[in-house]
C-alpha positions as a printed Julia matrix, in Angstrom:
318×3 Matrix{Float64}:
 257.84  220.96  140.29
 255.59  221.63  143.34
 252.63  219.53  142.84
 250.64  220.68  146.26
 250.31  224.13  147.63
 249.4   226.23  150.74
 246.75  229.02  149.07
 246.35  232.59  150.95
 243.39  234.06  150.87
 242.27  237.52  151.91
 239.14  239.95  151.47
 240.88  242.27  148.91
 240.74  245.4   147.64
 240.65  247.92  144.66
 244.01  248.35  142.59
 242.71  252.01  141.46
 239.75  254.35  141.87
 238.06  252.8   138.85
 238.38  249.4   140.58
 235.87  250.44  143.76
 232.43  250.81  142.77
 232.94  247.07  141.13
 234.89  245.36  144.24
 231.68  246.83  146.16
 229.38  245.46  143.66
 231.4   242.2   144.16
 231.04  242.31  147.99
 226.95  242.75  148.2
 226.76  240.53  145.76
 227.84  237.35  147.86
 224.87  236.4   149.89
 226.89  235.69  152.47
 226.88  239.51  153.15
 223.21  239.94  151.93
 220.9   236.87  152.68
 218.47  237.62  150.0
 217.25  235.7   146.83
 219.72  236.5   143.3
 217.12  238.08  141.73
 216.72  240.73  144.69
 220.31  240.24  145.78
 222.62  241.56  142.93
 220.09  244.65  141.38
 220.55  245.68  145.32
 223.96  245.63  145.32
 224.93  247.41  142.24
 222.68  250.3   143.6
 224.67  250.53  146.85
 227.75  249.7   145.07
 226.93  252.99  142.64
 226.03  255.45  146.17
 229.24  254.53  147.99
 231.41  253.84  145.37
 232.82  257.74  145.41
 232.31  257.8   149.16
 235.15  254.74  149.62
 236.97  255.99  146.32
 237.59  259.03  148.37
 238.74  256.99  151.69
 241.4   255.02  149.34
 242.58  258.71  147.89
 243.58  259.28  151.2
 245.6   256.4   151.98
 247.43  256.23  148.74
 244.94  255.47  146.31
 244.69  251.55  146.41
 244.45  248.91  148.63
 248.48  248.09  150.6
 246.89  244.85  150.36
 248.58  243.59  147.35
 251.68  244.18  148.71
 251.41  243.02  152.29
 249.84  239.75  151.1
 252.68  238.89  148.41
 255.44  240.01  150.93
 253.93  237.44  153.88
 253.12  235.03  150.81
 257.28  235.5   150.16
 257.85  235.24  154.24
 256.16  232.12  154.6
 257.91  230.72  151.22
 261.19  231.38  152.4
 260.08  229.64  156.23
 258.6   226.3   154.23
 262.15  225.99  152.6
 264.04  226.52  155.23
 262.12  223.73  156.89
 262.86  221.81  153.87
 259.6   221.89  152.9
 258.4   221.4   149.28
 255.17  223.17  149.33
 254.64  226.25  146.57
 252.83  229.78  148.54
 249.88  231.31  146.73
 247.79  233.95  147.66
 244.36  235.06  146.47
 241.78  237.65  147.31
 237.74  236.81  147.2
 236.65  239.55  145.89
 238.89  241.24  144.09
 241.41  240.06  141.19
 243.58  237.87  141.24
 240.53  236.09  142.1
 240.0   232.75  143.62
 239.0   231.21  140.6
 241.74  232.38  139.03
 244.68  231.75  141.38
 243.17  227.89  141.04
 243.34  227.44  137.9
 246.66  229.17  137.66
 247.42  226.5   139.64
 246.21  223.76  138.49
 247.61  224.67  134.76
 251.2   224.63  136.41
 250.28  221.16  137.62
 249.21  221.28  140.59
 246.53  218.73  142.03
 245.93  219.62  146.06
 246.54  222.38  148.22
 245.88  223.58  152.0
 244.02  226.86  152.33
 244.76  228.89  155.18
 242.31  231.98  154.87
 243.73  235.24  156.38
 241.09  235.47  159.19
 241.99  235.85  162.87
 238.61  234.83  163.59
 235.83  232.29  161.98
 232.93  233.68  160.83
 230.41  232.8   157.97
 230.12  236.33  156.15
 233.61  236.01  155.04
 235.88  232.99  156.49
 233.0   230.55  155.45
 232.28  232.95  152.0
 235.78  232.54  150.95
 235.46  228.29  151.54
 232.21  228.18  149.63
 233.92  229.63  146.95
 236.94  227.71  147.35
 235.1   224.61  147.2
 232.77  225.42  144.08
 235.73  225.84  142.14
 238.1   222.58  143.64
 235.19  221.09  142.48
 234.84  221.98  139.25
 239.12  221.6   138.62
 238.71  218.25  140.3
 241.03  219.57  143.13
 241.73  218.16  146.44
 242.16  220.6   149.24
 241.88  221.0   153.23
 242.07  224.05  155.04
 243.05  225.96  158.46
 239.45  227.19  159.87
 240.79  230.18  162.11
 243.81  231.07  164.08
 243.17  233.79  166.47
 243.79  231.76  169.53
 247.29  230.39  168.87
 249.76  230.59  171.08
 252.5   231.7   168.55
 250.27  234.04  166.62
 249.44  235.09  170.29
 253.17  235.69  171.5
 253.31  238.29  168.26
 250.17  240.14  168.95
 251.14  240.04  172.41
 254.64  241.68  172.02
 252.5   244.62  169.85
 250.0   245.3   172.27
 252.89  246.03  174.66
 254.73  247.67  172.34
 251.9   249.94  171.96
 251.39  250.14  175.93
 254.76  251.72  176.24
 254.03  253.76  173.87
 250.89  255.61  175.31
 252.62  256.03  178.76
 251.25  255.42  182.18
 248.05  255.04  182.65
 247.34  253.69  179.31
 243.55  252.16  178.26
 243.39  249.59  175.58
 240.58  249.11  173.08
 240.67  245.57  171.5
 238.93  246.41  168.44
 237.3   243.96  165.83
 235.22  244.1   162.61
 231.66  243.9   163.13
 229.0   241.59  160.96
 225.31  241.69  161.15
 223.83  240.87  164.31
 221.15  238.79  162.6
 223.9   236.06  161.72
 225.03  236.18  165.32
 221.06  234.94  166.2
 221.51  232.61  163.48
 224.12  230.69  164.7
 227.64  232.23  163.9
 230.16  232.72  167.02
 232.65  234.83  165.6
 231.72  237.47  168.62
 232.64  234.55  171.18
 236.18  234.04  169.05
 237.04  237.67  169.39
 236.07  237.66  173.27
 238.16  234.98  173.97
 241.5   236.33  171.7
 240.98  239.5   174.04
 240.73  237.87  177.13
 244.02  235.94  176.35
 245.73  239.17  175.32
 244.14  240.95  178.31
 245.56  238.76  180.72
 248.48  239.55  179.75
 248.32  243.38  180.88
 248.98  245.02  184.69
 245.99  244.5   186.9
 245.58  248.33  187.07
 245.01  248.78  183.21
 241.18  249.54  181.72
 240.03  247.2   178.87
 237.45  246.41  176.41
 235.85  245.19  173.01
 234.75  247.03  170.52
 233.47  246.46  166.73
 234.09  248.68  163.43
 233.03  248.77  159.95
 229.27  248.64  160.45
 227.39  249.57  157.0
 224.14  249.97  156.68
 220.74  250.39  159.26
 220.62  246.66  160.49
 222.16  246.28  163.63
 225.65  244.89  164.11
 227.96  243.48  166.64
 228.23  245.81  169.43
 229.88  247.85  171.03
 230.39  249.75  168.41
 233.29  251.4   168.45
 232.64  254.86  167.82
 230.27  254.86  171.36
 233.37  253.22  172.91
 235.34  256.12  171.96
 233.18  258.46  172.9
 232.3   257.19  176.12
 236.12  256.71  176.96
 236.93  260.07  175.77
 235.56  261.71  179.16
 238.67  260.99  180.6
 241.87  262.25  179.2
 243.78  258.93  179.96
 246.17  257.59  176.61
 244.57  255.04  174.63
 245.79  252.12  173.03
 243.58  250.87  169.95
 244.49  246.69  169.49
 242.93  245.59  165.88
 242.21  241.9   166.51
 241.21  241.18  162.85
 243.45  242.44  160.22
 246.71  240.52  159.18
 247.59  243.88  157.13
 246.92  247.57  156.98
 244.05  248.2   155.11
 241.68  250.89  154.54
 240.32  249.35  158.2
 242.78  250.49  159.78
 245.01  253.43  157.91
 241.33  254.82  157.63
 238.78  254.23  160.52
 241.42  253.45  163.07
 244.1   255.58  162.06
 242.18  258.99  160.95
 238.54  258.93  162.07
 239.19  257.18  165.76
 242.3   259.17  166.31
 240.0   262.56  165.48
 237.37  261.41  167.54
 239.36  261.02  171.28
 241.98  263.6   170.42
 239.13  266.22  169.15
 237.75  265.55  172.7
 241.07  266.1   174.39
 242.48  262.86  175.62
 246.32  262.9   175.95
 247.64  259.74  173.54
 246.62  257.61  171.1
 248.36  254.81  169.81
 247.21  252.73  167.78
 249.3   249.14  167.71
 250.51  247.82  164.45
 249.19  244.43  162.8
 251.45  241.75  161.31
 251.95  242.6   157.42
 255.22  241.21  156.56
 256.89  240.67  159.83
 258.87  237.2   159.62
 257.77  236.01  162.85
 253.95  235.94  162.2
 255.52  233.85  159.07
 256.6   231.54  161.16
 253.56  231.57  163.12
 251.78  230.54  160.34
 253.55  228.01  159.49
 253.36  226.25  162.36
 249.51  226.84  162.59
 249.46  225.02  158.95
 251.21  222.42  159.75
 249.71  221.39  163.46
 245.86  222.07  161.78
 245.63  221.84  157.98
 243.86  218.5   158.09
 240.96  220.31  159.59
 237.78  219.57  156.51
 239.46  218.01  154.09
 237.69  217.13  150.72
């Protein structure tokens, strides 16, 4: 019997239509997504869980209904599994989503019922940043600490070289795909500006994963940053994305949309990147647009993983 294990841990997402308005609800609630007292916090966030619950209901109909989440993450959980044995490796995969079920509370003391006492968690986060890679250690450390479990964790990975040979590999994928002359859009989710003043560098994280991809392309070939997702009137990381694509859409040259923060389709990107950026430049007449695919299930981001785990998991141990 396994008695340590290497936890997965991703955002999440709703199983069913019924499911949305209380992930939302779940999501505003952290206050590491609204910085406001309890009492103000959570009344706020069932109110703008209840006026865009139908809004995002609808966006799931349209990619199937529920989140491909809880496949992708069990199928990588199963990848990297079968890459720890064949390593010889005695170390049991879990995976767990933050705001959605199963829940990190629950996956831990699943665990810990079956016997387990410490475990690595490697959060499924290209990038640092405090609204949702340090959310997701908050929580995991409230409840390690109440089930008297030791743990240590993998902060980010964006800038390894073996995660970077497989997002490499798509990006030129994608490249021949859109044909000659070819413009690439490395694309990221936003978060609040105001946390950016306050301290968090997850813009700087994403700059520098481009740059390494980008140097990578011909000299000839157009490139930029760009951030999604932005909810709400605060301001968020910029540029955003849809001024990108409008901007870029004056010229009729192919574009090549590279998500730098999603290990798995997602509403992200079956949604904003695949439907409403796609209408946006080909409504306004430019010739291509590809979009490059993100890991999911393939085996070598598996073993990518791995070897980012192994090299790093010492990183703030309790």
């Amino acid at each position: 019997m396994n008695t340590s294990a290497l936890l997965l841990i991703n955002m999440g997402g709703p199983a069913r239509r019924n499911d949305v308005e209380p992930y939302l609800r779940e999501i505003f609630s952290d206050p590491a997504i609204i910085d406001l007292p309890g009492i103000v916090r959570r009344p706020l966030a069932g109110m703008i869980a209840r006026r865009r619950a139908d809004e995002v209901a609808d966006r799931y109909e349209s990619i199937g209904g529920y989140s491909p989440l809880f496949h992708w993450t069990e199928s990588l959980r199963r990848g990297i599994q079968e890459c720890l044995e064949q390593q010889g490796d005695d170390v049991g995969v879990e995976w767990a989503f933050r705001y959605m079920s199963p829940t990190i509370d629950e996956t831990l003391v699943n665990m810990q019922d079956r016997g387990i006492r410490q475990f690595s968690v490697l959060p499924l986060f290209p990038h640092y940043t405090h609204t949702m890679t340090g959310s997701v250690m908050k929580e995991v450390g409230r409840v390690a600490t109440r089930l008297d479990l030791e743990y240590d964790y993998v902060e980010d990975w964006g800038l390894d070289d073996d995660v970077n040979v497989v997002w490499t590999s798509y990006l030129h994928d994608a490249l021949r795909q859109a044909g000659p002359n070819a413009r690439v859009i490395f694309v990221a989710h936003g978060i609040p500006q105001l946390y950016v003043k306050r301290g968090d560098d997850y813009p700087e994280r994403v700059v520098a994963s481009a740059k390494k991809l980008a140097a990578t392309l011909p000299a000839h070939v157009e490139w930029c940053v760009a951030y999604q997702s932005k909810v709400g009137p605060l301001e968020w990381t910029k540029p955003y994305m849809e001024d990108v694509l409008d901007k870029w859409s004056r010229v009729d040259a192919p574009i090549v949309m590279m998500p730098l923060s999603f290990v798995a389709d997602c509403l992200e990107t079956l949604y904003d990147l695949d439907d409403v950026a796609r209408k946006i430049v080909t409504s306004n007449g430019v010739r291509k647009y590809v979009r490059a695919r993100v890991f999911n299930d393939d085996p070598q981001f598996a073993r990518a993983l791995v070897t980012v785990w192994k090299e790093r998991h010492h990183v703030g141990c309790r």
